[in-house]
C-alpha positions as CSV (number, residue, x, y, z in Angstrom):
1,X,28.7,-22.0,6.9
2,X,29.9,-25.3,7.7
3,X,31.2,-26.7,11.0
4,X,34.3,-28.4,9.4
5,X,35.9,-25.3,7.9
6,X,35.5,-22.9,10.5
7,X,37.0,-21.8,14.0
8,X,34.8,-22.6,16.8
9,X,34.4,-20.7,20.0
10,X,33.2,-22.5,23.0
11,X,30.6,-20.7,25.8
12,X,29.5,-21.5,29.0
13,X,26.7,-21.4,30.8
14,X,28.3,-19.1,33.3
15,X,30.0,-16.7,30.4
16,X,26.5,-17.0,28.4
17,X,25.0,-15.3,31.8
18,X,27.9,-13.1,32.5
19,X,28.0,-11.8,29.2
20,X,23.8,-11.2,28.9
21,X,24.0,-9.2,32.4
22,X,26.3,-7.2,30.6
23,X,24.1,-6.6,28.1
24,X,21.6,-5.6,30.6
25,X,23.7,-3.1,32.0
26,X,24.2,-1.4,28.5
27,X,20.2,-1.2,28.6
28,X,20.1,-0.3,32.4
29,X,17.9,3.3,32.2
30,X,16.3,2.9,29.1
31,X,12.5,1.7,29.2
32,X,11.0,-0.9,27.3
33,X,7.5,-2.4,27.5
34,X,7.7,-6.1,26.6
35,X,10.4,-8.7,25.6
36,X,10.2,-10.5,22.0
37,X,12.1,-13.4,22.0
38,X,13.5,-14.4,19.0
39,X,13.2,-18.4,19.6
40,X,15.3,-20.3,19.8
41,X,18.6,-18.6,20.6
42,X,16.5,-15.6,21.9
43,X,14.9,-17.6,24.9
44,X,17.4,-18.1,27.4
45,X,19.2,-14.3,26.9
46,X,15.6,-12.6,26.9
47,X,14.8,-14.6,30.4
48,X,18.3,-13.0,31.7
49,X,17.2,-9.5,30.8
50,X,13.6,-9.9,31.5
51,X,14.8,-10.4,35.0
52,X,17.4,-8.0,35.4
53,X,15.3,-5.2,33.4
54,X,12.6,-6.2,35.2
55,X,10.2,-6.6,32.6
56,X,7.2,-9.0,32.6
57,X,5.6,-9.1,29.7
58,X,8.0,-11.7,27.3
59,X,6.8,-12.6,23.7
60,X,8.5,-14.7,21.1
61,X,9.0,-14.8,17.8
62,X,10.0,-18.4,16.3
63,X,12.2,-17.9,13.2
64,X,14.0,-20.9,11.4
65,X,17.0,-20.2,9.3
66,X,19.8,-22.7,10.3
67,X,19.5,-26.5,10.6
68,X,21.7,-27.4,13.0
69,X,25.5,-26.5,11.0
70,X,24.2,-24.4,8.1
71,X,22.5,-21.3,7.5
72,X,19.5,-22.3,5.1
73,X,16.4,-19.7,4.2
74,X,14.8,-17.5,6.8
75,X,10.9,-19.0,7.8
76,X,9.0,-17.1,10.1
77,X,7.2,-20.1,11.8
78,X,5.4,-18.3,14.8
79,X,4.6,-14.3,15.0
80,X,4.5,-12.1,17.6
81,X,1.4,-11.4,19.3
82,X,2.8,-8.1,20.5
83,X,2.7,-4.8,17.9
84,X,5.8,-2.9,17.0
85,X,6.8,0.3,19.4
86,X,9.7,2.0,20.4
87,X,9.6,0.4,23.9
88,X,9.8,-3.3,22.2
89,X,12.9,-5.6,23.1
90,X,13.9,-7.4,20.4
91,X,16.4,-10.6,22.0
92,X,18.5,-13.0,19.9
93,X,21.7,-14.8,21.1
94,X,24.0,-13.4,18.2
95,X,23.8,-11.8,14.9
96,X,25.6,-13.3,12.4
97,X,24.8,-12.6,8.5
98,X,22.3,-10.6,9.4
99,X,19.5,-12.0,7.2
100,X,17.1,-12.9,10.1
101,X,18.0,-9.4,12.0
102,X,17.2,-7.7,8.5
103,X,13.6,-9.5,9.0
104,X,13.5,-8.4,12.2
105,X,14.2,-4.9,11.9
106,X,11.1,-5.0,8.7
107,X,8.7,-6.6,11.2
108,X,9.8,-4.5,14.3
109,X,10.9,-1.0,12.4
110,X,11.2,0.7,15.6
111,X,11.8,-1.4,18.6
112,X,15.2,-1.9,20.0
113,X,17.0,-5.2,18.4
114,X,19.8,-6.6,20.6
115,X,21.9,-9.5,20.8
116,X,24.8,-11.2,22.6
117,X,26.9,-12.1,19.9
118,X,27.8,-9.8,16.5
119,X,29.7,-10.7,13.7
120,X,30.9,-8.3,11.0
121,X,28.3,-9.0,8.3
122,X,25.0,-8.9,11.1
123,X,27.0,-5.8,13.4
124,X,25.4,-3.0,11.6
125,X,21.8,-4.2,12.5
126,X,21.6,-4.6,16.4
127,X,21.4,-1.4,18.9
128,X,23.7,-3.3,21.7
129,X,25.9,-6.4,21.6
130,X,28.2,-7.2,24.1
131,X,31.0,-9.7,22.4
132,X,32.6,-9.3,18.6
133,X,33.0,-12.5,17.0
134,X,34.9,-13.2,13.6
135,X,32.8,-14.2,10.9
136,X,33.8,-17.4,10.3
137,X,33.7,-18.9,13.9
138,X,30.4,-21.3,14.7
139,X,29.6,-20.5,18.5
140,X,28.5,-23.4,20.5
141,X,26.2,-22.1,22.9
142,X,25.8,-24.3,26.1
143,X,22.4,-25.0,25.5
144,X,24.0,-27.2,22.4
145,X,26.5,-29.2,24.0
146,X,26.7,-31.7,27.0
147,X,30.0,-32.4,29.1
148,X,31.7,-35.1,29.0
149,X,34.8,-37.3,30.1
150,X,38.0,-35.8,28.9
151,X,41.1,-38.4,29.1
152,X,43.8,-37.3,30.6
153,X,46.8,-35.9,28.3
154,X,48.8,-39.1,29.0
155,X,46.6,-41.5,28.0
156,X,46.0,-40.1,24.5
């Protein structure tokens, strides 16, 4: 996937938190254990629901498959140091192929996987997900972009 020949959907910090409480609400009565975050993407939802959950103990899991505007091979570059269970939180921002949530789901078989994001092709592989986005829309997350001065419509 490449940045110049797709749609792109713009998040804030404010929807990125809006949308991950909702996420927590989906999980609201279930019990997990522990957080894995998978990093990068994972970090900032997991803190969200590690906080409204109320869970403590937060992992990660540091998995490289994109460099910065195209999906390249999945490399596991940091494991877990907690064990697969059926109270394990699996956290990434979105799901997109679904190649690094097919890793996932081998190296966790029975812990919940969630995300924030799905797109067709990944969909099928997360438990919850709050927003549907069309496979060939790049998300730019906030923690990607910076504001800045906008002219105004006159003086283009």
């Amino acid at each position: 996937m490449s940045l110049t020949t797709n749609k792109m959907f713009y998040v804030s910090w404010e929807a990125f938190h809006r949308a991950t409480k909702e996420l927590a609400q989906q999980l609201l009565g279930r019990e997990f254990s522990a957080i894995v975050a998978v990093s990068r993407g994972g970090l900032v939802p997991a803190a969200i629901l590690a906080r409204e959950l109320n869970i403590r103990v937060v992992d990660s899991i540091c998995v490289a498959s994109y460099e910065h505007d195209k999906q390249g091979s999945l490399r596991i570059l940091k494991d877990a140091s907690l064990q697969d269970n059926a109270k394990l939180l699996i956290v990434d921002d979105l799901v997109d192929t679904g190649e690094t949530a097919r890793a996932l789901r081998e190296h966790f078989p029975t812990a919940c996987f969630v995300t924030v994001y799905a797109k067709p092709q990944g969909k099928p592989l997360v438990d919850h997900y709050v927003t549907d986005i069309e496979q060939d829309t790049w998300i730019q997350l906030p923690w990607d972009m910076e504001l800045a001065y906008s002219k105004p419509l006159a003086e283009h």
